[in-house]
C-alpha positions, 0 to 999 in steps of 0.5 A: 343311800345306795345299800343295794348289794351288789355281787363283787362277780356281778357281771359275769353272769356265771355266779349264783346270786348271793342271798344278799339281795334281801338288803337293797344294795345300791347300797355297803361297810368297813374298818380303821385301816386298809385290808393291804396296810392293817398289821399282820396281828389285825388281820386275823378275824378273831379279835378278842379285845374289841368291844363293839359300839352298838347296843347289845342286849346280854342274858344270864345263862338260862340254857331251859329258855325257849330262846325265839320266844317273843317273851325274853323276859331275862334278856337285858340291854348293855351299851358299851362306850366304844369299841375298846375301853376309852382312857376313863371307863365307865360302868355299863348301864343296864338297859330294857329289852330291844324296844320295838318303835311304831309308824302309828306311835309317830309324834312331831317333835316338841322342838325345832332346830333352826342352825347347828353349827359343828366343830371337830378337833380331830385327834388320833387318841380322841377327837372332842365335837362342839355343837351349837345349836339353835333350838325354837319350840315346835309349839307355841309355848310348849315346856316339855323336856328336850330329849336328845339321842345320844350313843357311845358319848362321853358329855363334856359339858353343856350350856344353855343361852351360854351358862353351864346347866346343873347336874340336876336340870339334865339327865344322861343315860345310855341313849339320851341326854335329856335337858329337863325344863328348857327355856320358854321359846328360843334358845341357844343350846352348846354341847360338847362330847369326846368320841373315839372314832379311832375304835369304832369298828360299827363304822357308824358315826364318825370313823377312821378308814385307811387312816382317813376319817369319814362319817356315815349317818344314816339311818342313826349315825349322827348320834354316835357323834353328839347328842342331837334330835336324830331324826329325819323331821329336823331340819336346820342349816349346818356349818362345820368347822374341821381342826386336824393336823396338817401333815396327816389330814391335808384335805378337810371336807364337810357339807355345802361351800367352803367357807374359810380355811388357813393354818392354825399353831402346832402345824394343825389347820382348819376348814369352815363349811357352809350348807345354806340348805336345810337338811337332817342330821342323817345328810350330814358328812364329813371327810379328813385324810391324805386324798388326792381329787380328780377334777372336772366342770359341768354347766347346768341348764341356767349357765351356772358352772359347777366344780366336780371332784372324786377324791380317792387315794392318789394311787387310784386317781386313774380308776375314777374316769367312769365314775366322772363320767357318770356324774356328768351323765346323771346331772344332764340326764336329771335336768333334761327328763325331771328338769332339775338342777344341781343347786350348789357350786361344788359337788364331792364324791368321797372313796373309802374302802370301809363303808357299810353301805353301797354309797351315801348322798349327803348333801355335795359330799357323797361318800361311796364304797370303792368298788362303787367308783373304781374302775379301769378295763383290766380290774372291773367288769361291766357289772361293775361299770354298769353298777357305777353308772347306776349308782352314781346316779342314785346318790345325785338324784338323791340331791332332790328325791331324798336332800331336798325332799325328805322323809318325815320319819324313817317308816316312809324310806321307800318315799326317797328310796323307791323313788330313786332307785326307779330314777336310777333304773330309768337312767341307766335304761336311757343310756343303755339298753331299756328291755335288757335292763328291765329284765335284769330288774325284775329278775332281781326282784324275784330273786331277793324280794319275792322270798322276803315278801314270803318270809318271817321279815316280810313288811310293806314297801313302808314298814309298820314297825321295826327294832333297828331301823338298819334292817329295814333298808331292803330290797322290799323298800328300795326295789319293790318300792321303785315298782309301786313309783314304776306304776304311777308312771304305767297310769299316768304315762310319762307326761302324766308322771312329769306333771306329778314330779313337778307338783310334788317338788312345787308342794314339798321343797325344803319338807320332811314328807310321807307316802301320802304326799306324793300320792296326792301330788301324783293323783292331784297333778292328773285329776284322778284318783287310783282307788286301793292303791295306797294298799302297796304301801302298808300291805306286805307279801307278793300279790298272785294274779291268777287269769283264765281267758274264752274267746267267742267267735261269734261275737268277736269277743275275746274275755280275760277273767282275773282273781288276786289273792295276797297271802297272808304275812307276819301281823297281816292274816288277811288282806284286801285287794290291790290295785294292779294296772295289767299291760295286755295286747293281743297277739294274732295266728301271724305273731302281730299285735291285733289293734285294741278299739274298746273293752267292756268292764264294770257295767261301762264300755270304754274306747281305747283309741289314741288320737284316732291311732289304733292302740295295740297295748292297754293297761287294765285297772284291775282292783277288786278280788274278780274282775272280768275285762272283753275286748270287742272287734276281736276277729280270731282268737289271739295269745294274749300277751299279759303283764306287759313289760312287768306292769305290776310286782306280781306273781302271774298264773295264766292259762296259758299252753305250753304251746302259747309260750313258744309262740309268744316265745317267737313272737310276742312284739314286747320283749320282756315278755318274749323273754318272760315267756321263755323263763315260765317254760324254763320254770315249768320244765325245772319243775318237772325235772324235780319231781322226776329227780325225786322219784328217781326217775331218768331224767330226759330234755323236752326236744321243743325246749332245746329248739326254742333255745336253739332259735333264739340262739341263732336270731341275729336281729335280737339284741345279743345281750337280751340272747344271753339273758333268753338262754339263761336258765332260772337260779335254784333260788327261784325254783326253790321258791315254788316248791311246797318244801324246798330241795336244794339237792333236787333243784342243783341237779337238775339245773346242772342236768338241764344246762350240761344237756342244752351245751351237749345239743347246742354245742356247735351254736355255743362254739360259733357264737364264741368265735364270732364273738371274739374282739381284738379291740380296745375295751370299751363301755357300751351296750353293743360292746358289752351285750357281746361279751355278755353273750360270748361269756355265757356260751363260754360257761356252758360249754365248760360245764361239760368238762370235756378236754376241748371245751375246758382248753377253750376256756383256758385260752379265752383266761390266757388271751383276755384283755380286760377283767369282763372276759378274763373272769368269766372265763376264770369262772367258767373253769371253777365249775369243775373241781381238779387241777385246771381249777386250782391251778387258774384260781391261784394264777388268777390270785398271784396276778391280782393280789395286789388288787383288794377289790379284784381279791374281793371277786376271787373269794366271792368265785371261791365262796359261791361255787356249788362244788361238793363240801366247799364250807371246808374250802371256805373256812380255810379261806376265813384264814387268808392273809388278804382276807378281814372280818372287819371289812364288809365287802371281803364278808358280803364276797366270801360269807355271804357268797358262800350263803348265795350257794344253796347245795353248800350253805343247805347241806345236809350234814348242817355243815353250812349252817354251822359255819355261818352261825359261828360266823355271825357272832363273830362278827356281830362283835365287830359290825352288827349290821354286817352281822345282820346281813349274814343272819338273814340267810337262816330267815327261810328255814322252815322252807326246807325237810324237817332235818335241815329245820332241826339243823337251821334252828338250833344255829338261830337258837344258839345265836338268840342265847349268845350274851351281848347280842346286837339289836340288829341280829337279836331283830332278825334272828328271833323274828325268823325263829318266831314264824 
């Protein structure tokens, strides 16, 4: 599932990062009906007669309480039947606290599913699912209860082997329907419930969107549907028959192959679905609505030719080519790098605009958020075509890592997810530009998934615990996870980790898996063993490497002596070491790569030729607390290059001088790390900037700096993109991540210092590598196009933030004269650093020409909401207001609340004022969305990384939020755990 969170501006490279990275977007969230189509009266985000569909815990008033305390004693649990009261009430049962769920707790189901066969009556009050199921024991002969899940379900009746149970031999309560003494071996079991998909504001389960019906389930939506085993180890083979009206919901789509259609009395008609794979329920889909489809073919590597549709609503059929194009891509690139096939004859992709995820990849009906599929040259940015090739992707790589292959319980998530992220990062290199792409990888992971890790919600890429499972789909299990796959294949190399891909799908098709099976296949598949290396998996927090080198001339020899520490996190005091394969070459006085012919370590000495080739690049396996590795034949002293292309998720101290960074900086052969070099230099010097801000002292530009940028400024043989990168400065949230406590004010001044200085120095560089970086020609999605306008775009804004007449009128003219969304909104972008009249004139411009547009309107208030322009809560609150603005829809809350988080001199303001607004913010929407809400509370996890003010500030909004009545689990998860650390 695609939860990563992308920034609606991605792309633009002008906008801070959004704290929203902490939840893996690839994957996203929504409501009933369209942002552009809701009556006047639902737009307003307060809706006080809305009652959520999630459970909530509600506390009597006890204002003496330690509110974070781990012992909530007074807290209880309510759940309500659905967002409004359905036409017959009932009392809300009383439930026990939040109950915490354990990976060593996990049991085998007691019973198995063999088939489930669905059937929805959709109705615009009310629609009643029938569910038969096939049911067998898990064990011979076991008689224990059968316990379903259930949530929000009205039970109609149910049936055993086809005659109605007693009141007395089941039991239901707010989470369960429990059948006490089921039959001895096989049976059929039929339940029929009354859902309210029309209310359901969770968009969890089954919902309406934009009138449409649709479905996201998982992690644990399928039980909002029927009472059902809802868990990743049940495995059956689905049918689903779908009744709607006609006229209202022509297109009827589930899971699989369309079985059966025709009309039916009283102008309804039907569909029959049949998916011949087992899957879980979480994989279950189903779509009913007024869509139209784009229609394309692709034959697979064996002839067979299969049918591929995007349905969306008819106006925005043309905006789906690049998501056709992706999918075709994803599916060629699948079968020539994994050799995998798409296994069916049809393959659906689904567009809504209210999804709380980025995408969904249930079997042949993916369902995927708009801004994930639509897209034309003049309403998206690269960002945004990049995001659709990269999530497409994922979602159909996910028919073998995730559909096929599955997880045997929601604690090896990172097993499908990891995986296929690191698919879809290889994918998107292949067709792109490979270095680029890594660093805007490893970037996001230092961004997101470092401060997590160093956090009160650090855990392991596979978690140990956790209340709500929602909140658990993270940057740590998607994208440090796909860096543990990344080092299998550092080991292994690509032929290696082929071998081990292809045992694991020989071993492990049609089964719910755990880490440890695609450990064993990896390690099995190339005979060997990677000693600590299942550590990644159930150890939390961020590894610090630390290497000192010597160099011995008179030997030739050449020594790097390594220590790692893994700091402790919540529940994990102490730690033992990880293994962490470190890619080294050797770089020489000339800036080449010295040839590598043996290194000593451990007591043994080991050759590292390649088929008689000299290698210039070796991959350590360092696996203790200290290790020293020499390398022989070494005739001078080199600068070693170190971490290779970021072979490990670390953290790297090396003793490195200041001089060996600008060397590498010119020189080093491995480009991510020419890269890293310039980025450790960056953050060396933003750091002394700080402590220079903080003693008042005046602030001066190191000259070397400004001509290390200057150099890589004018290389012409660099790829321009990997130059816009190079000369873009670490975001404060890096910075403020290094320090002791964290200083928002520091850090934004000197970032702003640093960048207006270097555009003062560099001025005639930035005006010329605008000019030349200018085209007249058609919009076109390819690196080379799209590294041009990255480099251009970045100039652009560093030249604007110098707020000078000339440099501002460049701007304005490239806004005036774009032609595509790419360099119209970085200019616009570029413009809003500096308040006064040029900016608002532009943003209200901007908004009249594109208000039609919901998902440009999206990018206009994640401009507005990450600005860093003096007191912007005020303008963002008054934004809250805006008609084309909806609390209920997830992608207008991630763009403008959690923009506004992503602004740390804003959201950490002194005064407390952005502190406030989200607080207040969160239990809005925690009565509408708790996952949304959950996202939004997040940014509160780090308090105590800041002064003792904003502490006392941060603390008393999660205070406030942890004491509020009817609290969601998803928030109550969050917010007590961050008060707790």
């Amino acid at each position: 599932m695609a939860r990563r969170l992308i920034s609606p501006c991605q792309g633009s490279g002008l906008l801070n990062a959004g704290f929203l990275g902490v939840f893996s977007s690839h994957h996203y969230h929504r409501l009933p009906l369209s942002s552009s189509h809701r009556s006047s009266q639902l737009k307003n985000c307060y809706l006080p007669n809305l009652r959520k569909e999630v459970s909530h815990w509600t506390r009597p008033a006890t204002p003496s309480l330690s509110l974070y305390s781990a012992r909530l004693a007074s807290k209880r649990t309510t759940c309500s039947v659905a967002t409004e009261p359905p036409p017959s009430t009932t009392e809300e049962p009383e439930m026990d606290l939040p109950k915490e769920i354990f990976l060593k707790e996990y049991k085998k189901p007691d019973y198995l599913f063999d088939s489930v066969n669905l059937e929805f009556q959709l109705g615009e009050d009310k629609t009643i699912v029938t569910s038969k199921i096939a049911v067998s024991p898990g064990t011979e002969g076991t008689s224990s209860p059968l316990t379903l899940h259930g949530h929000d379900l009205k039970l109609l009746s149910i049936k055993v082997n086809g005659k109605d149970l007693k009141s007395e031999d089941y039991m239901v309560d707010s989470r369960h329907l429990t059948v006490s003494r089921p039959p001895g071996g096989t049976f059929n079991l039929e339940i029929v419930t009354e859902i309210y998909p029309q209310l359901n504001t969770s968009l969890e389960g089954l919902y309406k969107s934009t009138g449409n019906f649709c479905t996201q389930c998982e992690a644990e939506g399928f039980r909002k549907i029927t009472y059902f085993q809802d868990r990743p180890d049940v495995m059956a083979t689905y049918t689903c028959r779908i009744e709607a009206d006609k006229t209202l919901y022509p297109v009827l789509l589930s899971n699989g192959n369309l079985i059966e259609q025709g009309d039916l009395q009283g102008g309804k008609h039907y569909a029959l679905w049949e998916d011949p794979f087992k899957k879980p329920s979480y994989l279950f889909a189903l779509v009913a609505g007024q869509l139209d489809c784009r229609e394309d073919s692709f034959t697979t590597c064996s002839g067979r030719k299969v049918t591929l549709r995007i349905w969306t609503p008819g106006q925005d059929l043309a905006k789906t080519a690049h998501a056709m194009y992706s999918l075709k891509a994803a599916m060629k690139w699948d079968e020539e790098v994994f050799g995998l096939e798409y296994d069916l004859d049809l393959f659906n992709i689904v567009v809504v605009p209210d999804f709380n995820m980025g995408a969904m990849e249930n079997k042949s009906l993916n369902i995927f958020q708009s801004r994930l599929v639509l897209a034309s040259p003049e309403t998206a940015t690269d960002g945004d075509y990049a995001a659709i090739l990269g999530v497409v992707g994922h979602e159909y790589f996910h028919n073998w890592t995730g559909n096929r292959v599955t997880c045997r319980d929601w604690f090896q998530l990172t097993l499908k997810e990891g995986l296929t992220v690191f698919r879809d990062q290889e994918f998107s290199s292949d067709l792109g530009c490979r270095t680029v792409k890594r660093i805007a990888d490893v970037s996001k992971l230092r961004t997101y998934q470092f401060p997590q890790d160093a956090g009160p919600m650090a855990h392991p890429i596979r978690p140990h615990s956790y209340i709500k499972m929602d909140n658990f789909y993270t940057v740590t299990v998607y994208e440090k996870g796909a860096e543990v796959v990344r080092m299998y294949k550092t080991m292994f190399g690509a032929s290696g980790f082929r071998k081990g891909m292809d045992l694991y799908f020989q071993r492990h098709d049609g089964q719910a898996v755990t880490c440890e099976d695609f450990y064993a296949a990896m390690c099995d598949a190339n005979n060997t063993q990677l000693p600590n290396f299942l550590q990644w998996y159930s150890q939390a927090g961020t590894p610090t490497v630390k290497v000192s080198s010597s160099y011995d001339a008179s030997s030739q020899t050449f020594s790097l002596k390594f220590s790692q520490e893994v700091p402790p996190t919540p529940g994990q005091p102490v730690k033992e070491p990880m293994f962490i394969p470190i890619a080294v070459g050797l770089v020489d006085s000339t800036g080449k790569d010295m040839p590598l012919t043996s290194i000593y370590s451990d007591g043994m000495l080991q050759s590292l030729t390649s088929d008689g080739q000299p290698v210039f690049t070796t991959v350590l396996q360092f696996n203790k607390k200290e290790e020293e590795f020499i390398f022989n034949n070494i005739p001078e002293k080199p600068v070693p290059s170190l971490l290779r292309g970021y072979s490990a998720p670390v953290r790297l101290d090396s003793d490195l001088t200041e001089s060996d960074l600008f060397f590498l900086l010119a020189n080093d052969s491995d480009e991510f790390n020419r890269w890293e070099a310039g980025q450790v230099l960056s953050r060396k010097l933003m750091l002394s900037l700080v402590a220079d801000f903080q003693q008042q002292k005046t602030l001066a530009l190191n000259p070397k700096f400004v001509d290390g940028l200057r150099s890589i400024l004018r290389n012409t043989s660099l790829d321009k993109e990997f130059i816009a990168k190079a000369i873009t400065l670490p975001g404060q949230g890096e910075i403020m991540d290094m320090m002791p406590v964290a200083d928002p004010d520091a850090v934004h001044a000197v970032r702003t210092f640093i960048k207006k200085e270097l555009a003062l120095q560099l001025k005639d560089d930035l005006l010329s590598t605008v000019t030349n970086n200018r085209s007249s020609e058609a919009y076109t999605f390819n690196h080379d196009s799209m590294a041009r306008r990255a480099l251009k775009n970045t100039c652009l804004a560093y030249l604007a933030s110098l707020n000078e007449p000339d440099t501002t009128e460049l701007a304005f003219i490239e806004y005036k004269s774009a032609t595509n969304m790419t360099e119209q909104f970085a200019a616009l972008a570029a413009l809003s650093q500096n308040p006064g009249q040029v900016r608002d004139d532009t943003l209200l411009d901007f908004y009249n020409k594109w208000q039609h547009d919901y998902l440009v309107v999206s990018k206009w208030f994640a401009l507005q909401a990450t600005s860093d322009i003096p007191g912007n809560v005020a303008n963002v609150q008054k934004l809250l207001g805006h008609p084309a603005f909806d609390m209920r829809n997830p992608n207008k809350v991630y763009s403008l609340i959690g923009g506004f988080c992503g602004s740390p001199v804003n959201f950490h303001a002194k005064d407390g004022s952005g502190y406030k607004f989200l607080g207040e913010v969160v239990l809005q929407l925690d009565k509408i969305n708790p996952q949304v809400a959950s996202r939004m509370v997040s940014a509160f996890s780090r308090w105590r990384r800041y002064d003792e003010s904003r502490q006392a500030l941060a603390k008393a909004q999660l205070e406030m939020i942890v004491s509020a009545n009817g609290l969601s689990e998803n928030v109550y998860e969050i917010a007590s755990k961050s008060l707790a650390a």
